[in-house]
DRENPA-3360 file (N, C-alpha, C; in nm, 2 decimals, always signed):
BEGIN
1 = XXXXXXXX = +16.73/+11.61/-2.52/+16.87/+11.61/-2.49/+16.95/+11.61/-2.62 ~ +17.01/+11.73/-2.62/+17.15/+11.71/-2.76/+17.25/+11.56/-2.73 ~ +17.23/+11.58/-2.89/+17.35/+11.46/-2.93/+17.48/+11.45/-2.84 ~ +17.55/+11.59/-2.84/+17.64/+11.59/-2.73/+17.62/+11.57/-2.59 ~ +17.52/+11.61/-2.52/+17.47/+11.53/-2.38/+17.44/+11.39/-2.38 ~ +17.37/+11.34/-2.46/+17.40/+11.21/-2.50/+17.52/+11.12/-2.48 ~ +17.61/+11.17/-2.55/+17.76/+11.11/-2.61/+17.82/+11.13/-2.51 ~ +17.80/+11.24/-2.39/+17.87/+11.28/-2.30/+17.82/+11.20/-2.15;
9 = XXXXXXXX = +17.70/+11.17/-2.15/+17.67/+11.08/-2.06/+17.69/+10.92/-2.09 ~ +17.63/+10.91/-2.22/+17.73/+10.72/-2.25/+17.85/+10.74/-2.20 ~ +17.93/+10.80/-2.24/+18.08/+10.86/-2.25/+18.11/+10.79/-2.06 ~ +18.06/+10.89/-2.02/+18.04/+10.89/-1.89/+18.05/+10.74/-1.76 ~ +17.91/+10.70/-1.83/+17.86/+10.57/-1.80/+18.00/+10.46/-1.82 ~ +18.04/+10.44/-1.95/+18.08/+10.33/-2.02/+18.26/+10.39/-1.96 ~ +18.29/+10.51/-1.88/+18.43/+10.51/-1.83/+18.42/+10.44/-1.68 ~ +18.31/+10.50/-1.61/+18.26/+10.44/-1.46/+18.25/+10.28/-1.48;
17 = XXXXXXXX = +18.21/+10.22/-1.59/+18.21/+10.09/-1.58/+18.32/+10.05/-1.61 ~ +18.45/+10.07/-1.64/+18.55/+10.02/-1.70/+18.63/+10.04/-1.57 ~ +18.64/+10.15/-1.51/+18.63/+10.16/-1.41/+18.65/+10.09/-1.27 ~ +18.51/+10.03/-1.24/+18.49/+9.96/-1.17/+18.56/+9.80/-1.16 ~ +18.54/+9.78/-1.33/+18.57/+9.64/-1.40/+18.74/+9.62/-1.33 ~ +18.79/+9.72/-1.36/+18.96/+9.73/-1.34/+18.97/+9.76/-1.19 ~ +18.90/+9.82/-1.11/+18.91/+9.82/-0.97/+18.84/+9.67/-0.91 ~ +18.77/+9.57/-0.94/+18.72/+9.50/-0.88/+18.85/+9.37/-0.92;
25 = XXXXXXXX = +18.89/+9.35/-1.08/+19.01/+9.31/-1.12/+19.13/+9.32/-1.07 ~ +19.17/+9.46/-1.03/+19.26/+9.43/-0.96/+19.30/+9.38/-0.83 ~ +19.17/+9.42/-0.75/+19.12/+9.36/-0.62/+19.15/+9.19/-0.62 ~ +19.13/+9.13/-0.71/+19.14/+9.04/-0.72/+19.25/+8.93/-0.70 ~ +19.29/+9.05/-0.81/+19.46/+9.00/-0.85/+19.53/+9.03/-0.72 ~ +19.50/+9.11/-0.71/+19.58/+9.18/-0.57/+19.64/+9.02/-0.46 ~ +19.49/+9.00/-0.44/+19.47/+8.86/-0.32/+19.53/+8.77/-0.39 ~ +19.49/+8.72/-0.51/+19.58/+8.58/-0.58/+19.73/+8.63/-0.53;
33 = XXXXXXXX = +19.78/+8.78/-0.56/+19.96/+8.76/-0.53/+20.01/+8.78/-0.38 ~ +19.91/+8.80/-0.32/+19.91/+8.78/-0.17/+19.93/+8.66/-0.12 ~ +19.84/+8.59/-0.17/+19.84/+8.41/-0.15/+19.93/+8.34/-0.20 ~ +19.98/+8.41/-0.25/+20.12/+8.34/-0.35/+20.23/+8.34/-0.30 ~ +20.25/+8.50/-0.23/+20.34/+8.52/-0.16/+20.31/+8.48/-0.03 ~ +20.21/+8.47/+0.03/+20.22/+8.34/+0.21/+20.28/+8.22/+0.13 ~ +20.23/+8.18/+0.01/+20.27/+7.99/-0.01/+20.40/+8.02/-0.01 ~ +20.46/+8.09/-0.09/+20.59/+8.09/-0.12/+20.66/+8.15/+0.04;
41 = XXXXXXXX = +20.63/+8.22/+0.09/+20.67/+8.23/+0.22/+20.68/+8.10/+0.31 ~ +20.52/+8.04/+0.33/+20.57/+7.98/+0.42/+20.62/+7.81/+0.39 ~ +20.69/+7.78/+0.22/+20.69/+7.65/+0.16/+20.89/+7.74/+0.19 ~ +20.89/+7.82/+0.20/+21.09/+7.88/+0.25/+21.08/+7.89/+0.40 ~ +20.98/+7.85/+0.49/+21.02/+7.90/+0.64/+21.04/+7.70/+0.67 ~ +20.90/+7.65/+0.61/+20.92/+7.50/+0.63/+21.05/+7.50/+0.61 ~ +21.14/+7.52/+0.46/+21.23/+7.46/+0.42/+21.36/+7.49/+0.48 ~ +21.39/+7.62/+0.56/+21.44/+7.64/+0.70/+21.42/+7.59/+0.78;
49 = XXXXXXXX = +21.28/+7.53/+0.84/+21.34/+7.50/+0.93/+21.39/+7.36/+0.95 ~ +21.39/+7.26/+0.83/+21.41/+7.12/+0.76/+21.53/+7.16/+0.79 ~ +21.59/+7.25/+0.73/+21.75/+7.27/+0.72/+21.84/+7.31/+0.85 ~ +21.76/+7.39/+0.97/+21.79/+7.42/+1.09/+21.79/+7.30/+1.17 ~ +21.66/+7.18/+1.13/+21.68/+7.02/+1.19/+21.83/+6.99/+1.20 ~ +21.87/+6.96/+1.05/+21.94/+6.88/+0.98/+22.07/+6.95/+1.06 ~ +22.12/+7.05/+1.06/+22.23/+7.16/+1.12/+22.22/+7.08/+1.26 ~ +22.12/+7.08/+1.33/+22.13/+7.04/+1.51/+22.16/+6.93/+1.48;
57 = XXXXXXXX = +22.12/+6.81/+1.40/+22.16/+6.71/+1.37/+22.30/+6.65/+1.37 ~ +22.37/+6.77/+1.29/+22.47/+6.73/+1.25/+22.59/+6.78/+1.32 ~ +22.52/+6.88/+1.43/+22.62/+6.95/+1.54/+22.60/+6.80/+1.64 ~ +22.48/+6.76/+1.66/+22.52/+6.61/+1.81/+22.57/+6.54/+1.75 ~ +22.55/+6.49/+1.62/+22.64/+6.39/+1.59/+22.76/+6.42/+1.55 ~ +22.82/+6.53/+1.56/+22.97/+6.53/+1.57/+23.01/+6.53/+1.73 ~ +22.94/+6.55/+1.79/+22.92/+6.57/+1.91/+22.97/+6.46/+1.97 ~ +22.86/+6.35/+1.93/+22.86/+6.27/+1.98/+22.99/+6.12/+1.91;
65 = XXXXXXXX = +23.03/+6.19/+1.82/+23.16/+6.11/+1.76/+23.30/+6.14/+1.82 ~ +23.29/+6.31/+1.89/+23.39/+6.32/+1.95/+23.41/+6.28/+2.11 ~ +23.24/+6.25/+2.14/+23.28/+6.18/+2.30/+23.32/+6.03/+2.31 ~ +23.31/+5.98/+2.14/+23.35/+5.83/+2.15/+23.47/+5.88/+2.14 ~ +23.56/+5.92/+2.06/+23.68/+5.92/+2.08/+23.77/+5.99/+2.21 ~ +23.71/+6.07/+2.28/+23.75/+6.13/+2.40/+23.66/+6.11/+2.56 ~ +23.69/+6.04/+2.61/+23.56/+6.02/+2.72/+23.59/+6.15/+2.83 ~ +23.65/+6.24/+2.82/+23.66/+6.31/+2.93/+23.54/+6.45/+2.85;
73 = XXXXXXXX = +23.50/+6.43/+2.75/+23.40/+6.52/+2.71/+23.26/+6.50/+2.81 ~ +23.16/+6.51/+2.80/+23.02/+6.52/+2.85/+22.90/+6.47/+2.76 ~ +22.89/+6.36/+2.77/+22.77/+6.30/+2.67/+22.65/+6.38/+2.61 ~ +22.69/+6.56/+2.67/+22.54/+6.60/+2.63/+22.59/+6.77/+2.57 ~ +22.49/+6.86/+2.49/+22.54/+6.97/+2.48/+22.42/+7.04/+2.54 ~ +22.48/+7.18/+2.58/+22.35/+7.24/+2.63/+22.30/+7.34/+2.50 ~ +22.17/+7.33/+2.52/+22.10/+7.43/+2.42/+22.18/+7.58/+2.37 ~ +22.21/+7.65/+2.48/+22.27/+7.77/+2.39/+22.38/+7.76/+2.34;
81 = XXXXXXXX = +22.47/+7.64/+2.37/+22.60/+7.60/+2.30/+22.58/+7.60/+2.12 ~ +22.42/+7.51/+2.15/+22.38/+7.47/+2.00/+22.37/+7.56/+1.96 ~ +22.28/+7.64/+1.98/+22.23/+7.81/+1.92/+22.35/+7.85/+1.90 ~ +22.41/+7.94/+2.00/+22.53/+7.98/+1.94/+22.66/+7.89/+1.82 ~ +22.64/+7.78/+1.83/+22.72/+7.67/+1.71/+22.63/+7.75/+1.55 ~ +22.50/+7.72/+1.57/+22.44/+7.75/+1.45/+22.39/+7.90/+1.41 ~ +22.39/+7.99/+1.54/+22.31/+8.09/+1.48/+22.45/+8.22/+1.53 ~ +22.51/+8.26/+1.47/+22.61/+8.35/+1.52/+22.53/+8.49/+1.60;
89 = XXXXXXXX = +22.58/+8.53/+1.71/+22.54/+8.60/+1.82/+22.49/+8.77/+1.72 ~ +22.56/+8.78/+1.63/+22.59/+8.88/+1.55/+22.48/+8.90/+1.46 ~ +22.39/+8.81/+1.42/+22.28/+8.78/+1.35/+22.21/+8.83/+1.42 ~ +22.20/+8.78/+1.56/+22.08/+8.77/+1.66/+22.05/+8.93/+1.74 ~ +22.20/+8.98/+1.78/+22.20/+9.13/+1.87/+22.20/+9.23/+1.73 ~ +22.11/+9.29/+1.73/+22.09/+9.37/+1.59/+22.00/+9.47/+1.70 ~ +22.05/+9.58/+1.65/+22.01/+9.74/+1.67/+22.07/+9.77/+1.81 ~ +22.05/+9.91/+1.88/+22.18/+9.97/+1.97/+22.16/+9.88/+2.14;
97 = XXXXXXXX = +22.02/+9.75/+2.11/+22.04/+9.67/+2.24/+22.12/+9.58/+2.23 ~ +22.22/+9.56/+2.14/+22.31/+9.40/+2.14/+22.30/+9.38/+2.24 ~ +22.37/+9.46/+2.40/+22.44/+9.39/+2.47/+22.35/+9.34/+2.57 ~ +22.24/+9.36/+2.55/+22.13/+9.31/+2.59/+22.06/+9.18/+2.54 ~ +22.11/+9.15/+2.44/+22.14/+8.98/+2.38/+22.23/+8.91/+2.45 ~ +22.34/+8.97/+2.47/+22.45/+8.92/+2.54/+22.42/+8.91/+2.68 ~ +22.40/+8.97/+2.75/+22.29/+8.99/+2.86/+22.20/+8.82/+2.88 ~ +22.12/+8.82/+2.79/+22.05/+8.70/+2.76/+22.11/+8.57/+2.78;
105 = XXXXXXXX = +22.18/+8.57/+2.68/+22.28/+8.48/+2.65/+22.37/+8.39/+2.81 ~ +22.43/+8.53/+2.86/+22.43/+8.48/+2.98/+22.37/+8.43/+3.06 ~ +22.26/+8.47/+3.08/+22.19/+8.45/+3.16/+22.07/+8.26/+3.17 ~ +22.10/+8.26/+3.02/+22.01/+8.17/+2.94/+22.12/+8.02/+2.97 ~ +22.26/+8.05/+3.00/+22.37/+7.95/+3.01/+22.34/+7.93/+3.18 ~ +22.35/+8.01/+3.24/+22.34/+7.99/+3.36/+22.21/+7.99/+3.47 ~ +22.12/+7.93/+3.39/+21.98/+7.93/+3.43/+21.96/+7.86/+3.58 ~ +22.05/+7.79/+3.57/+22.01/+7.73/+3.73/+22.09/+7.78/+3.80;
113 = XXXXXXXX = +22.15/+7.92/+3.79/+22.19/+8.03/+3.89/+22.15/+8.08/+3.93 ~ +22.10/+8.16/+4.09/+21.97/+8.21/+4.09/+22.07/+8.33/+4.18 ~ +22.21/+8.32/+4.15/+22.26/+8.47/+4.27/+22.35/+8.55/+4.16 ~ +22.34/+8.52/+3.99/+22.34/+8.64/+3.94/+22.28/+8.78/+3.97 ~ +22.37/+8.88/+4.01/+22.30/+9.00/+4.01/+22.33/+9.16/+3.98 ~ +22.44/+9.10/+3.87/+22.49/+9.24/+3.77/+22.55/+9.19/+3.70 ~ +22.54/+9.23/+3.58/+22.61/+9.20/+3.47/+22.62/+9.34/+3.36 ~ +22.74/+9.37/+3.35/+22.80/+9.48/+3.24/+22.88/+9.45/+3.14;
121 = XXXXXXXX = +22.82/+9.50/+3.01/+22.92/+9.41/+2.88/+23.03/+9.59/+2.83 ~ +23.15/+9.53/+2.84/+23.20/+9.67/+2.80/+23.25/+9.66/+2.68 ~ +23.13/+9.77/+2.59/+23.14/+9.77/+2.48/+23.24/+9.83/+2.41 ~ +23.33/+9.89/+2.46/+23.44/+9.95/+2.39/+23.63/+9.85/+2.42 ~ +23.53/+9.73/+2.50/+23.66/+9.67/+2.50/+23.69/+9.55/+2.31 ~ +23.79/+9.54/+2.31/+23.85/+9.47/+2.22/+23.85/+9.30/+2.20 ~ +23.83/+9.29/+2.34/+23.86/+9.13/+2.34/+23.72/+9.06/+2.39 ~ +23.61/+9.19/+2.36/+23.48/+9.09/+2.44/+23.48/+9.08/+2.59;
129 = XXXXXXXX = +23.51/+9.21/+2.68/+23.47/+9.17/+2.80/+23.36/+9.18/+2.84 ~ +23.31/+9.10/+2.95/+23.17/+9.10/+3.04/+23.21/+9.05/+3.16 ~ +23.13/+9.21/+3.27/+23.14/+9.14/+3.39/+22.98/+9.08/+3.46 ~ +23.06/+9.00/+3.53/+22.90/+8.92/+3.63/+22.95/+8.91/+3.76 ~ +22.84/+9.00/+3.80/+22.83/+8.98/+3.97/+22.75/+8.87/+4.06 ~ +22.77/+8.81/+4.12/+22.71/+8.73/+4.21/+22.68/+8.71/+4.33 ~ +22.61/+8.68/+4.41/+22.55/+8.70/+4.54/+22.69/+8.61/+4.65 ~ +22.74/+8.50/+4.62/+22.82/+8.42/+4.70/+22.88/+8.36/+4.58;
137 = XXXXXXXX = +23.02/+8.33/+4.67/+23.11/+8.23/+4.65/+23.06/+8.15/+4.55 ~ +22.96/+8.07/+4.61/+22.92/+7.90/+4.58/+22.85/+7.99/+4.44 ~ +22.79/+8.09/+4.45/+22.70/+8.12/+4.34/+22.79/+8.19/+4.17 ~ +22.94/+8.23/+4.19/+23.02/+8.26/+4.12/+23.11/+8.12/+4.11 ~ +23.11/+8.03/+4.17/+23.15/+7.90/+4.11/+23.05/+7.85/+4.01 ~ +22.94/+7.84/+4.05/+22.85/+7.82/+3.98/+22.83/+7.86/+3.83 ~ +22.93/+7.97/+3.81/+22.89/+8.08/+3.69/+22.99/+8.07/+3.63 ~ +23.12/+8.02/+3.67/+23.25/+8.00/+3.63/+23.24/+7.84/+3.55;
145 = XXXXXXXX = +23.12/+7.73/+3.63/+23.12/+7.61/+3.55/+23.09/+7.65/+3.42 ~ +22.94/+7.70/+3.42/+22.89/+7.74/+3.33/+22.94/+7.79/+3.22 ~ +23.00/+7.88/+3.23/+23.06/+7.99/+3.15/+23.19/+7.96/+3.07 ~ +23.27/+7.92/+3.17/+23.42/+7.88/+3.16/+23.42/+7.76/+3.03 ~ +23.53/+7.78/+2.94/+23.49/+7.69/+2.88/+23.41/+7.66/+2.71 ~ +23.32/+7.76/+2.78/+23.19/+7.75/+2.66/+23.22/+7.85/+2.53 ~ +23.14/+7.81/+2.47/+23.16/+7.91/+2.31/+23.04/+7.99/+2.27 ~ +23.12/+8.12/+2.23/+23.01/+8.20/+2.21/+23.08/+8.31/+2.09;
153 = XXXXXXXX = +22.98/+8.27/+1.98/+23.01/+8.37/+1.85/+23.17/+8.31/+1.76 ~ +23.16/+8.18/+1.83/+23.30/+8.14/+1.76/+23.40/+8.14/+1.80 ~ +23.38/+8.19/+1.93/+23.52/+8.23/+2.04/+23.53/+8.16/+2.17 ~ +23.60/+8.10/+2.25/+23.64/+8.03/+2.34/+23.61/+8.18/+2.48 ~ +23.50/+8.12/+2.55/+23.51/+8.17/+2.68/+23.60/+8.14/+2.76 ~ +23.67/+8.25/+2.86/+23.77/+8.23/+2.97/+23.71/+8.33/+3.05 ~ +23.71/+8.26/+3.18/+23.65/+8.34/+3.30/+23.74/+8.39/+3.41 ~ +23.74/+8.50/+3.42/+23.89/+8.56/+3.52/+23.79/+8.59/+3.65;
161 = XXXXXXXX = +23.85/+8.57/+3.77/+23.81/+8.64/+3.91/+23.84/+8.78/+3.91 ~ +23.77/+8.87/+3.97/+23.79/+9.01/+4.03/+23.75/+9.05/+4.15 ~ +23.84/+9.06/+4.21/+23.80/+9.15/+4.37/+23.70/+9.21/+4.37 ~ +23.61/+9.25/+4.50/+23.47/+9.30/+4.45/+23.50/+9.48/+4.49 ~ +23.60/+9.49/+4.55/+23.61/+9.62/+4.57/+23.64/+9.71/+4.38 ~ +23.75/+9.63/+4.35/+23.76/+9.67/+4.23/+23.63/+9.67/+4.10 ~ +23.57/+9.59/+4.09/+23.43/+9.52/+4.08/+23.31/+9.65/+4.08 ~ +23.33/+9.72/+4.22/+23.27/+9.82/+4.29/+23.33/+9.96/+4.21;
169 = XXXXXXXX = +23.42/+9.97/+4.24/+23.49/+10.13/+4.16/+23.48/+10.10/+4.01 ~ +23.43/+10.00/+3.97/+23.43/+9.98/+3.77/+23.29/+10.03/+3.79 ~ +23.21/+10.01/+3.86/+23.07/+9.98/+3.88/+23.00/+10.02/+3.97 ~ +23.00/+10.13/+4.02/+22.96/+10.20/+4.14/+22.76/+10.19/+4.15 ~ +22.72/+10.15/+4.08/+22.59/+10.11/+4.04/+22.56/+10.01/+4.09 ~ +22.67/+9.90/+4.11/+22.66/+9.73/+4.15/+22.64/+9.74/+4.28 ~ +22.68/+9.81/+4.36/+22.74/+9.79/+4.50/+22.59/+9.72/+4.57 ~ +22.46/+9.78/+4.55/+22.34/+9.77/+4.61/+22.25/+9.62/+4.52;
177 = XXXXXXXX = +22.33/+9.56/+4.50/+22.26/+9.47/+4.39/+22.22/+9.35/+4.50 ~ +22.14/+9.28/+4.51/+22.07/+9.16/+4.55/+21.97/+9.09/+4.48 ~ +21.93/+9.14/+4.38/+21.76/+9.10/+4.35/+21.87/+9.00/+4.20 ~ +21.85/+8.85/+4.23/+21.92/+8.77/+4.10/+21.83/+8.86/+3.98 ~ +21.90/+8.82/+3.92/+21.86/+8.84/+3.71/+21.82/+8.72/+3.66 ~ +21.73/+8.69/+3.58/+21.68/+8.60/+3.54/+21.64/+8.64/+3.39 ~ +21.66/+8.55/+3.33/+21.65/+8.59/+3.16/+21.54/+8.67/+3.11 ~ +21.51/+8.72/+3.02/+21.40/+8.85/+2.99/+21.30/+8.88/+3.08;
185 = XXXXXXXX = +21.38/+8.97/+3.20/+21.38/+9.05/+3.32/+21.48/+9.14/+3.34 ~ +21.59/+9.17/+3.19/+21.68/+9.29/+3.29/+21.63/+9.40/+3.27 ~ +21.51/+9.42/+3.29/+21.45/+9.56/+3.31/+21.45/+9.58/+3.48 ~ +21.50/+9.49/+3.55/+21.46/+9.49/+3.68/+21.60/+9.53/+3.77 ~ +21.60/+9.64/+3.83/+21.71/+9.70/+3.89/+21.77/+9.58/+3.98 ~ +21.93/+9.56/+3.97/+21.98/+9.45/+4.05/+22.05/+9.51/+4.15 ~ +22.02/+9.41/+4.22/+22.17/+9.52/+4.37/+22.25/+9.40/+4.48 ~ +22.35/+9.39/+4.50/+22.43/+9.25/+4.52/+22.52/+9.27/+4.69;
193 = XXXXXXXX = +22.54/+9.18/+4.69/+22.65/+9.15/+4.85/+22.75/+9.08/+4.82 ~ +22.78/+9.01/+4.75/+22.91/+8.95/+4.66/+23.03/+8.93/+4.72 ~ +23.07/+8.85/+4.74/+23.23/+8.84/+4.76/+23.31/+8.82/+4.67 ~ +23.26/+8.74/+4.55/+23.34/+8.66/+4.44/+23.27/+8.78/+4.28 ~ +23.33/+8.80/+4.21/+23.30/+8.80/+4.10/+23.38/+8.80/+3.93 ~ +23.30/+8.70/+3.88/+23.37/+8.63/+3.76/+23.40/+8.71/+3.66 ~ +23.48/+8.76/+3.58/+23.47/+8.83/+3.47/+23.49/+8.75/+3.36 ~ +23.37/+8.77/+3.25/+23.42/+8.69/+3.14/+23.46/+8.77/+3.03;
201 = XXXXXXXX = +23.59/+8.68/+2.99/+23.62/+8.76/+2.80/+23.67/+8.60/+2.74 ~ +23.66/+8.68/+2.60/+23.67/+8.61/+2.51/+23.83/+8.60/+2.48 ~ +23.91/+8.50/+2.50/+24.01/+8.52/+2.49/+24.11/+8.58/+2.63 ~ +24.08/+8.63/+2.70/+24.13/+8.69/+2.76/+24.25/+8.78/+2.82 ~ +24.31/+8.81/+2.81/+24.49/+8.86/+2.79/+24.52/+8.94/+2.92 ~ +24.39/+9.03/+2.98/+24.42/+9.09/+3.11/+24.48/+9.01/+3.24 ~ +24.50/+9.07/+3.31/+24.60/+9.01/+3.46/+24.41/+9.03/+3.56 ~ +24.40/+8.93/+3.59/+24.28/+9.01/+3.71/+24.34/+8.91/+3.86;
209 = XXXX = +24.32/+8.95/+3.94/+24.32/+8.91/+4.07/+24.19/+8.84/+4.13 ~ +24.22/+8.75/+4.24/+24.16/+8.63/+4.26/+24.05/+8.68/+4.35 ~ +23.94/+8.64/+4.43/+23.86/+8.68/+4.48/+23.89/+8.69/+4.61 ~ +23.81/+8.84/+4.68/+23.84/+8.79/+4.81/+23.74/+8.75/+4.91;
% end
């Protein structure tokens, strides 16, 4: 074998091994910065959620400072009051389903409603409206406790009545609704008999008429 086939196969040999050396190395390394980045991931989720404690903490006990001074408050808050106090709605409804958060939201406030059965969020309104349909009377009182009142995104809920005929011509889709809605289930077609239905907005400024 010539000197040069020689020189050319060391040559050879001794780049494959350097090679390997630097592929097996980096492999290595690779996993050490992996593992570094879970610790460091999950030593910032702990320390969220220390901090998300401390936030609920500090929302009941203001809570509870303002029911000593006012006794016509309610000794208790409900869970999505909290959530929404701490987590703005706007964080949460991300990509073209928002209103399908909002959707939730409702539904998640009024869980021990069981004659929800339409709800439309109109997204080109200004002041945050949403309508909710209900099976009965008793079941749109029900949704008016709930609702009325409460805070969502920073804004004071007000719940107006609407005739169901009118209800019906916004909503020509509603008319056949009976099947309640129940929280991550509105994939499920609703169709209703209604007499009463609540409209909620945020603020509210429209004139609506009373149920019939």
């Amino acid at each position: 074998m010539t000197f040069t086939c020689r020189f050319r196969r060391a040559f050879l040999t001794v780049i494959s091994k350097v090679f390997l050396i630097a592929f097996v190395v980096g492999c290595v390394w690779s996993v050490v910065c992996y593992m570094k980045y879970r610790w460091r991931r999950q030593e910032e989720e702990t320390r969220q959620m220390y901090d998300m404690v401390e936030r609920i903490i500090d929302v009941l006990r203001s809570h509870n400072e303002a029911c000593q001074e006012n006794q016509d408050l309610q000794p208790y808050l409900p869970i999505p009051h909290v959530r929404d106090s701490l987590v703005l709605p706007q964080d949460r409804e991300v990509g073209e389903n928002w209103d399908l958060a909002i959707h939730e939201a409702i539904l998640e406030k009024c869980n021990d409603n069981d004659g929800i059965v339409h709800i439309a969020v109109d997204k080109n309104s200004r002041e945050g409206c949403v309508y909710v349909k209900c099976l009965s009377a008793d079941h749109s009182g029900k949704a008016f406790k709930a609702l009325h009142g409460s805070w969502f995104d920073g804004k004071l809920v007000t719940v107006k009545y609407l005739r169901l005929d009118r209800y019906h011509q916004r909503f020509p889709q509603a008319q056949g609704c009976s099947t309640p809605l129940k929280a991550s289930s509105l994939h499920l077609n609703a169709t209703s008999t209604m007499n009463t239905t609540p409209r909620l907005q945020h603020h509210s400024l429209a004139n609506c008429s009373g149920f019939s």
